[in-house]
C-alpha positions as a Markdown table, in Angstrom:
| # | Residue | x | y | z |
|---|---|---|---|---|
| 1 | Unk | 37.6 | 0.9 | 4.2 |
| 2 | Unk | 34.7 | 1.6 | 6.5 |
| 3 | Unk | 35.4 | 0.3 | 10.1 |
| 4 | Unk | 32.4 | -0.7 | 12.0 |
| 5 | Unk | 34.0 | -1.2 | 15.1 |
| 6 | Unk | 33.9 | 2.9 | 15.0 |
| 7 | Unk | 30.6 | 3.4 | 14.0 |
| 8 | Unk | 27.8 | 5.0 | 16.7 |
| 9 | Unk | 24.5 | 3.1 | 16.7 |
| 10 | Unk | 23.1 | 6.3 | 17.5 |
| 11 | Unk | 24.4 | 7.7 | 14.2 |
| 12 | Unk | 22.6 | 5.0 | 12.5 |
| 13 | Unk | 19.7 | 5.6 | 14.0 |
| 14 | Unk | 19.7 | 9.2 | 12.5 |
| 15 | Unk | 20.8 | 7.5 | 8.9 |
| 16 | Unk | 17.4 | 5.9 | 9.2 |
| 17 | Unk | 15.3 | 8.6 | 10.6 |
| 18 | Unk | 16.6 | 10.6 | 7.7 |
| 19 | Unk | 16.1 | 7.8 | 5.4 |
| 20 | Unk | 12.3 | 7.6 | 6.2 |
| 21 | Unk | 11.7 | 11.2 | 6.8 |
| 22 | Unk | 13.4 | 13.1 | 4.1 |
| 23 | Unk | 13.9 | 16.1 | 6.6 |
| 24 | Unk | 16.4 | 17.1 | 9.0 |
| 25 | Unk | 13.5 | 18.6 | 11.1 |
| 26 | Unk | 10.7 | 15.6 | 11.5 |
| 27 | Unk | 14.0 | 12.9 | 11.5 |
| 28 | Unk | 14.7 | 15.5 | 14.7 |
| 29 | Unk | 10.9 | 15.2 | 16.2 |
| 30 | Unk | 11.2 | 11.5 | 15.5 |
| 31 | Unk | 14.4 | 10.6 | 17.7 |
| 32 | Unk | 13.5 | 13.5 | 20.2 |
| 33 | Unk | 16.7 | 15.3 | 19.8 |
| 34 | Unk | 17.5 | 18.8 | 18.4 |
| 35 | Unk | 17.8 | 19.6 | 14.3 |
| 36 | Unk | 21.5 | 20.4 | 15.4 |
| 37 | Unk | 22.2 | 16.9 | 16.6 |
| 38 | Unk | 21.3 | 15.5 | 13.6 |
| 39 | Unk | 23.1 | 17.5 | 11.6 |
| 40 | Unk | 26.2 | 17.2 | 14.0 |
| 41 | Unk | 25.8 | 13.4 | 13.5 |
| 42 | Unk | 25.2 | 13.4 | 9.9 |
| 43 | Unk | 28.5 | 15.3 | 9.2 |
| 44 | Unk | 30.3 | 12.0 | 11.3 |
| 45 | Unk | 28.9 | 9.7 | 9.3 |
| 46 | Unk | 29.6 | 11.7 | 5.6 |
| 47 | Unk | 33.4 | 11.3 | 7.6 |
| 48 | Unk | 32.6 | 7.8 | 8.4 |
| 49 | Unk | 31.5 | 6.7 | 4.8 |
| 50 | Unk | 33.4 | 9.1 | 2.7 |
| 51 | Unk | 29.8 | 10.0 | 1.2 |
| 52 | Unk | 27.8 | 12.6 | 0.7 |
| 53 | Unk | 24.4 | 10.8 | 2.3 |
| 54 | Unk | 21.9 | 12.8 | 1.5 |
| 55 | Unk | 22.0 | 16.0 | 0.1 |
| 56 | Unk | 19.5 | 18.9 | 0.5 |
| 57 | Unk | 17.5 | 19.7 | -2.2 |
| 58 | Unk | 14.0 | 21.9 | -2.3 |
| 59 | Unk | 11.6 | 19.1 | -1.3 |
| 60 | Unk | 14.2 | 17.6 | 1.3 |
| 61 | Unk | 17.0 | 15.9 | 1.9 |
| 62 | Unk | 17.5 | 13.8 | -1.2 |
| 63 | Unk | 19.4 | 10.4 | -0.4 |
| 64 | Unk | 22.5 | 10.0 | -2.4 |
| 65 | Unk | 23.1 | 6.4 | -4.3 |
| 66 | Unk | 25.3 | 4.7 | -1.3 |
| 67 | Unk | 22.4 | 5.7 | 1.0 |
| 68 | Unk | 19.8 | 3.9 | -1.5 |
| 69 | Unk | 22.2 | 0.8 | -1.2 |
| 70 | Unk | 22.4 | 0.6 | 2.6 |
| 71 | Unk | 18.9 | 1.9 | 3.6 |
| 72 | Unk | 17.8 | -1.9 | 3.6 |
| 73 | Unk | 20.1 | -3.5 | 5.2 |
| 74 | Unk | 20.5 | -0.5 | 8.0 |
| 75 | Unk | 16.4 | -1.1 | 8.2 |
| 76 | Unk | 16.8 | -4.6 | 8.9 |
| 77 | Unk | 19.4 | -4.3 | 11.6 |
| 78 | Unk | 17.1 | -1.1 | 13.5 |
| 79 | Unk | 14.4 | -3.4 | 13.3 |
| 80 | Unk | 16.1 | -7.0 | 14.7 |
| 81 | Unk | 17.9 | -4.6 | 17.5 |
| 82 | Unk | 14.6 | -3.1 | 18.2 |
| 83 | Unk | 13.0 | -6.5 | 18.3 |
| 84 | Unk | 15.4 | -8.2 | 20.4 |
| 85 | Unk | 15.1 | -5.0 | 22.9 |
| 86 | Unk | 11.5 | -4.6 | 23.1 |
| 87 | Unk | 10.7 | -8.6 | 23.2 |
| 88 | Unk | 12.0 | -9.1 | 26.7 |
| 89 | Unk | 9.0 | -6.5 | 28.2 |
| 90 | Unk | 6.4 | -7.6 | 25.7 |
| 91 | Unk | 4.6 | -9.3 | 29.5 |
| 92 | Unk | 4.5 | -5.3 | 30.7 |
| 93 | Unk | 3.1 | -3.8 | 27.8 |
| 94 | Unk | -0.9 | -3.1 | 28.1 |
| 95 | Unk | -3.0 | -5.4 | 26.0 |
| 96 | Unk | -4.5 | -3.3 | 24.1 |
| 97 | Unk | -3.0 | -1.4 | 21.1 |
| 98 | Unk | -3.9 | -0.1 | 17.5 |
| 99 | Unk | -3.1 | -2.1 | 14.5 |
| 100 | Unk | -2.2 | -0.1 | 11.4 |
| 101 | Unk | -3.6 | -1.5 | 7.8 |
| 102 | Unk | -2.6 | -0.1 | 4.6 |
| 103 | Unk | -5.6 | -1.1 | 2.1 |
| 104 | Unk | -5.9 | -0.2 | -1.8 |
| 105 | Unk | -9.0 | 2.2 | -2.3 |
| 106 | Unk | -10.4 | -0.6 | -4.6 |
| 107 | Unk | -10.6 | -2.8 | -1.6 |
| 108 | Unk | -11.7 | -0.9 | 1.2 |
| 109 | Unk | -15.5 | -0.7 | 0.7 |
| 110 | Unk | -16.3 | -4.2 | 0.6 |
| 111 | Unk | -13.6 | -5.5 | 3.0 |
| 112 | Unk | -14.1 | -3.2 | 6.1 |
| 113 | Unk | -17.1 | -4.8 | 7.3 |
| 114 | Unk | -15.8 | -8.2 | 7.4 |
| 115 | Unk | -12.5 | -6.6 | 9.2 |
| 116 | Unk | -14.0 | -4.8 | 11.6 |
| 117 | Unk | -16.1 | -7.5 | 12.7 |
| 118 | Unk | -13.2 | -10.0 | 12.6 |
| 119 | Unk | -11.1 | -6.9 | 14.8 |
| 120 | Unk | -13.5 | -7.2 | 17.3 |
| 121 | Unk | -14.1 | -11.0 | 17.5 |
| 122 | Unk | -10.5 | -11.7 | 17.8 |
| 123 | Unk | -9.0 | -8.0 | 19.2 |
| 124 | Unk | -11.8 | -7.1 | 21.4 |
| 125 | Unk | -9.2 | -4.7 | 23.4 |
| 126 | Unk | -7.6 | -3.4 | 20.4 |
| 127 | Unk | -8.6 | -0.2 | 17.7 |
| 128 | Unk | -7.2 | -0.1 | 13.8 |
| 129 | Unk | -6.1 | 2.6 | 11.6 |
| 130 | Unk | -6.8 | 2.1 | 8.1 |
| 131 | Unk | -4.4 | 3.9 | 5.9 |
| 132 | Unk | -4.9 | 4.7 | 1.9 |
| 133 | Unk | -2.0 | 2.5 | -0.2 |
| 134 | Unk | 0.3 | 4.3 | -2.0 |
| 135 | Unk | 2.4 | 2.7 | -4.5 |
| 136 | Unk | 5.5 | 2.2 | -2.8 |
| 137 | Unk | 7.2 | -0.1 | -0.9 |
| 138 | Unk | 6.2 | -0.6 | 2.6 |
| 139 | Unk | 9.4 | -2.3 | 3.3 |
| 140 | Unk | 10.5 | -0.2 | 6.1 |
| 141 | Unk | 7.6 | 1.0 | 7.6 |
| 142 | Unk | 6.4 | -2.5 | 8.1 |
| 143 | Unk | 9.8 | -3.7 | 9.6 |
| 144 | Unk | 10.1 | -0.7 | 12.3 |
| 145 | Unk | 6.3 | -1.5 | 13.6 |
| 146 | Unk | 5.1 | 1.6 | 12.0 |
| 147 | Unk | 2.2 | -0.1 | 10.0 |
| 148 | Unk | 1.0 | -3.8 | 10.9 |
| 149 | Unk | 0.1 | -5.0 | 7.4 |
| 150 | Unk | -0.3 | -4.1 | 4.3 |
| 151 | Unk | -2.6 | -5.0 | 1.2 |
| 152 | Unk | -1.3 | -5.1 | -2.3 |
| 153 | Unk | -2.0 | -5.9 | -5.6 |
| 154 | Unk | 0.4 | -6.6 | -8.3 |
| 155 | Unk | 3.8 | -7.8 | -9.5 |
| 156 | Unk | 6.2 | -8.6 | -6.6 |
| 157 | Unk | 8.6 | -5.9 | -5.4 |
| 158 | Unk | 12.5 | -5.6 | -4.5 |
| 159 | Unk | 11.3 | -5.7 | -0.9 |
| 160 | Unk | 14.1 | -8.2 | -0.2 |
| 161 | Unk | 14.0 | -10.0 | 3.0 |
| 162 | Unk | 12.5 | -7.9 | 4.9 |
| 163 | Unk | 8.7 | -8.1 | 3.8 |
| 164 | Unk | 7.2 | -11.3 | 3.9 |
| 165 | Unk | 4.4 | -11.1 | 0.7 |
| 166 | Unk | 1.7 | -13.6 | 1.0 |
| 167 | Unk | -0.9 | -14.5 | -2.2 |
| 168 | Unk | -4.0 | -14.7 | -0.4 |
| 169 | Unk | -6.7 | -14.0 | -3.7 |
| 170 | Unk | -7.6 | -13.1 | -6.6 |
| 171 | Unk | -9.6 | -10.3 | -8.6 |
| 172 | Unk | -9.7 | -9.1 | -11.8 |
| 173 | Unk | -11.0 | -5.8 | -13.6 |
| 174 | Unk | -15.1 | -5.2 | -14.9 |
| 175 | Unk | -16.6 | -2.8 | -16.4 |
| 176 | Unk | -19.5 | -0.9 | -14.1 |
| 177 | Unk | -22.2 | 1.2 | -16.1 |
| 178 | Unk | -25.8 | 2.6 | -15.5 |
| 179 | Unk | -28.8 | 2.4 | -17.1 |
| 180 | Unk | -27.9 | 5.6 | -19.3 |
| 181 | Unk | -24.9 | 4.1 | -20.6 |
| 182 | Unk | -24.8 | 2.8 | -24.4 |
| 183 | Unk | -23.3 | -0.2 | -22.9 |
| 184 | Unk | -26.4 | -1.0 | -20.9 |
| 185 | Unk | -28.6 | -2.8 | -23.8 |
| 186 | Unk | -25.9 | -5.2 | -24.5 |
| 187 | Unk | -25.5 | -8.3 | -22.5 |
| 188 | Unk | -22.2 | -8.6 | -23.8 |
| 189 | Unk | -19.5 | -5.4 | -23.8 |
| 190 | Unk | -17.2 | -5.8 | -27.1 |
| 191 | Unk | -13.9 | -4.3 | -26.8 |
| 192 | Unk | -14.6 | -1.7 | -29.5 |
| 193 | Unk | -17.6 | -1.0 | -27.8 |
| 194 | Unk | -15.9 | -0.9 | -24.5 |
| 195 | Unk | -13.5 | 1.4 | -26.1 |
| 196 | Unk | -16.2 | 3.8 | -27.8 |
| 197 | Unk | -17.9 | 4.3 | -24.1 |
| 198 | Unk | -17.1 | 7.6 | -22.3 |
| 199 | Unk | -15.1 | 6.7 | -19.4 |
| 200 | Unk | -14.9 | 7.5 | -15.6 |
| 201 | Unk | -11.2 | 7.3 | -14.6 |
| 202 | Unk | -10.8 | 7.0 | -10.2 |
| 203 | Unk | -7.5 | 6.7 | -9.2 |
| 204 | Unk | -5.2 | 8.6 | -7.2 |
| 205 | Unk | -2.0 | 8.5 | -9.6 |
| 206 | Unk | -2.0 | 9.5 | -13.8 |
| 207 | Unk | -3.5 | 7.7 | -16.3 |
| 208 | Unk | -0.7 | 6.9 | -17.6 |
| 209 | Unk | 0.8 | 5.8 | -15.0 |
| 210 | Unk | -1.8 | 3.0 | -14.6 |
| 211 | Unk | -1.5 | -0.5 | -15.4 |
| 212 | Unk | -4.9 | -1.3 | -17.3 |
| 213 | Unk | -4.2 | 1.9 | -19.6 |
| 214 | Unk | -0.3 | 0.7 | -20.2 |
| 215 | Unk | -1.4 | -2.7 | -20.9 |
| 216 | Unk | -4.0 | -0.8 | -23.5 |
| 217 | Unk | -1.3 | 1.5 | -25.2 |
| 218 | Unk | 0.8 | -1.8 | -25.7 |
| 219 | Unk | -2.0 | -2.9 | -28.0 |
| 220 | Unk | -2.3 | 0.7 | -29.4 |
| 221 | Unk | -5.5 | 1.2 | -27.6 |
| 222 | Unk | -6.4 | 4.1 | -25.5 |
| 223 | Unk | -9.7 | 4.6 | -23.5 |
| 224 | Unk | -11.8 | 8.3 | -23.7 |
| 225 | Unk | -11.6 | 9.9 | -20.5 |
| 226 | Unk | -14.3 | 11.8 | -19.8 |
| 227 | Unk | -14.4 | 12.2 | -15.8 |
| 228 | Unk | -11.1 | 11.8 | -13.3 |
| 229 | Unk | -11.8 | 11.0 | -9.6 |
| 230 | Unk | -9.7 | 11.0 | -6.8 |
| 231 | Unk | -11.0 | 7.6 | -5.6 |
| 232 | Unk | -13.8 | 5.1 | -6.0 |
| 233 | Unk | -15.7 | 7.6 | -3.4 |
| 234 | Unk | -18.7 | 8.6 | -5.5 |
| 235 | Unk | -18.6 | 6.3 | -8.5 |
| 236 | Unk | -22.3 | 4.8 | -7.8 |
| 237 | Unk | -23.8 | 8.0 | -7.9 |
| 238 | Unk | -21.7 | 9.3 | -10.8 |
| 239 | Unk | -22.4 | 6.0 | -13.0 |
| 240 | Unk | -26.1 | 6.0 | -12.3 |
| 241 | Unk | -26.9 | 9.9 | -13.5 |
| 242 | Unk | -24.4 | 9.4 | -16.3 |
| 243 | Unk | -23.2 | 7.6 | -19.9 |
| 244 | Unk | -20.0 | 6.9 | -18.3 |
| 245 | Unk | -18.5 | 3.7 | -17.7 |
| 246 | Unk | -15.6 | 3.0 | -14.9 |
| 247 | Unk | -13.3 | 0.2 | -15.2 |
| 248 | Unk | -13.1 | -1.4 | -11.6 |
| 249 | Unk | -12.2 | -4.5 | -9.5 |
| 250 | Unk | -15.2 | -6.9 | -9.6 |
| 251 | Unk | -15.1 | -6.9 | -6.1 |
| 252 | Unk | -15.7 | -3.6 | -5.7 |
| 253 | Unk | -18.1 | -3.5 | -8.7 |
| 254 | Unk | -20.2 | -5.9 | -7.0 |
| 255 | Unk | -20.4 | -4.0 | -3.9 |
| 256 | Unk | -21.5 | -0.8 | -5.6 |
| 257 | Unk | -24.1 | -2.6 | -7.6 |
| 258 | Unk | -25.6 | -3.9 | -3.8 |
| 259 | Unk | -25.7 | -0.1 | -2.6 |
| 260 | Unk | -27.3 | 1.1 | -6.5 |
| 261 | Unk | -28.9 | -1.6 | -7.7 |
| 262 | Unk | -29.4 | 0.3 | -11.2 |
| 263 | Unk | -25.5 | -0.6 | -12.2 |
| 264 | Unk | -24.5 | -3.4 | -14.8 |
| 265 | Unk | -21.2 | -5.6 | -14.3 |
| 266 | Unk | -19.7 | -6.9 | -17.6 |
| 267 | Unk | -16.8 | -8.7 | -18.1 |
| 268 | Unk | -13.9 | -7.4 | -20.1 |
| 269 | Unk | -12.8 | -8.9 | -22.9 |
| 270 | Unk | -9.1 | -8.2 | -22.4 |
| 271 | Unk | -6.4 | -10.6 | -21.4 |
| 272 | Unk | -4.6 | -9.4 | -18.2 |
| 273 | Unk | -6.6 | -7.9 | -16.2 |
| 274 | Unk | -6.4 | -10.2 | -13.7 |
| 275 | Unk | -4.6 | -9.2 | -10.3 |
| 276 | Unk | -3.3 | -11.4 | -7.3 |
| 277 | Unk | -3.8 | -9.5 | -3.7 |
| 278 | Unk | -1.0 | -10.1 | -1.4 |
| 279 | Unk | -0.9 | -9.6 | 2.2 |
| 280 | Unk | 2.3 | -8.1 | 3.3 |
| 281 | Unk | 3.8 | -8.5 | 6.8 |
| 282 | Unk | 7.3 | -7.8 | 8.4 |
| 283 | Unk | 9.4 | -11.4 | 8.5 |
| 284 | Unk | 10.8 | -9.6 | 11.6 |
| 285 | Unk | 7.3 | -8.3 | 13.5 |
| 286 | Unk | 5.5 | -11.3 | 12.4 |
| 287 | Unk | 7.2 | -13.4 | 15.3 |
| 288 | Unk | 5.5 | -11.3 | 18.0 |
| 289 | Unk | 2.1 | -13.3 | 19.0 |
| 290 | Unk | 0.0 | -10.2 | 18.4 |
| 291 | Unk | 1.4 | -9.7 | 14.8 |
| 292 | Unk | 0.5 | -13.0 | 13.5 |
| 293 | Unk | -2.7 | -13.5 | 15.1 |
| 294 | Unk | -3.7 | -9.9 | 13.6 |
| 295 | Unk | -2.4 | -11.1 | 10.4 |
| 296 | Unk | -4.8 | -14.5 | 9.9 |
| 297 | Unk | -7.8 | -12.3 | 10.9 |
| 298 | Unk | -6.8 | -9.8 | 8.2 |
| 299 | Unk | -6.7 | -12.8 | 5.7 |
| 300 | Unk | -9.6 | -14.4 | 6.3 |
| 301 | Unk | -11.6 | -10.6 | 5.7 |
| 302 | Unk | -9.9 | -10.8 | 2.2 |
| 303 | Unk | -10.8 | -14.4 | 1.4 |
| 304 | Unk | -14.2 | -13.6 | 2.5 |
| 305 | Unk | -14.8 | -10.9 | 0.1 |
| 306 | Unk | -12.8 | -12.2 | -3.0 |
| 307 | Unk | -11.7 | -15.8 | -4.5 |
| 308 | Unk | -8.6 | -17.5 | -3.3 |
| 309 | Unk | -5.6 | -17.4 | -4.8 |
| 310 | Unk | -4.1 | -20.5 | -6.2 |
């Protein structure tokens, strides 16, 4: 059995580092210590656990399945050590710092605006990063202080206690065409006509590895696919000198039809394509003043731009 009383916080710290980076070198860079020291450490701990930990494989160091089931609650335990340390000189820290936001690329256009504006009402001595959302879980990032906030949208996530998921609205999927589409006569889009249309496909992961196409397949439907983007970046322009339709959140589709006023929004006739956007903070981080006040002005941005969520 495992005794903690023996067990160097230091070495948990480089569990951790290893655990986010995947890399003896960059979990090295991270701690400011040398690539040896972290291997030195990691060998005590694969004494201390009778476990491999992570093993190295050609894209990294690969975590091994006793890793996967402490890497939560060894997060939790970095982050209420680092809290309880860094608390007690919050008074000497400057005022001014950058807030990190992870935003879906369905989102982005329409809520920056409102976000900035809110940023500088509210944060006038502060800057923000935006970051691209990936579809992962934030957990750790957002319970070490590495990003502020998050915005999702979906089913919840095994996030246990340390991410604190808040519904804050409410969109569902349209269907955005131009003036060349077949679609663009009709005031309302059938699903066989929907499904006839050539298609404009502009997400970052595989078709089918999306939600809207799996919830097709389930009904033995598929969509044509005739151009793949790597983001919504472009879709006005595409739309309007094309047939194609793209399949969109009416938020954004509303915003693109304001910068192109050629487009056409239709709704879809297809149960579930309704999403709920949650706003995800660190229970931990969320107790420092600058967290939470940061968080209500990244709220009210969304319910500005979409309808609340019940």
């Amino acid at each position: 059995m495992l005794d903690w009383r023996r067990i160097d916080l230091n070495n948990l710290k480089v569990l951790h580092a290893l655990m986010l980076e995947r890399h003896v070198g960059r979990a090295a860079v991270r701690l400011g210590v040398t690539a040896s020291s972290i291997s030195h450490r990691l060998r005590r701990m694969r004494e201390d656990f009778s476990d491999e930990l992570f093993a190295r494989t050609p894209t990294g160091m690969a975590p091994s399945p006793r890793m996967e089931e402490i890497a939560v609650p060894l997060s939790e335990m970095i982050a209420s050590i680092t809290l309880a340390v860094s608390s007690g000189a919050l008074e000497a820290l400057p005022q001014a710092r950058r807030f990190t936001l992870v935003v879906p690329d369905g989102l982005r256009q329409q809520l920056l605006p409102v976000l900035i504006q809110g940023v500088q009402q509210d944060h006038a001595c502060h800057s923000l990063e935006i970051r691209s959302f990936e579809r992962r879980s934030y957990a750790t990032e957002l319970s070490q202080g590495e990003v502020d906030a998050v915005i999702s949208v979906g089913g919840d996530r095994d996030d246990r206690s340390l991410v604190d998921r808040t519904p804050v609205a409410i969109d569902r999927l349209v269907c955005l065409f131009g003036p060349l589409c077949p679609l663009a006569p009709t005031d309302e889009v059938t699903v066989e006509g929907y499904l006839s249309a050539s298609h404009l496909y502009s997400l970052p992961w595989p078709v089918s590895d999306n939600h809207f196409d799996r919830l097709l397949a389930r009904d033995g439907r598929s969509r044509r696919i005739m151009l793949i983007m790597p983001s919504h970046l472009g879709i006005g322009d595409a739309l309007t000198a094309s047939r194609l339709v793209a399949t969109v959140p009416s938020s954004l589709a509303r915003h693109l039809a304001g910068l192109h006023p050629a487009l056409v929004i239709r709704p879809l006739a297809i149960d579930g394509t309704e999403g709920t956007v949650f706003l995800e903070t660190s229970r931990q981080q969320q107790r420092r003043p600058e967290i939470a006040r940061f968080k209500a002005v990244v709220e009210t941005a969304i319910r500005t731009v979409l309808p609340r969520s019940e």
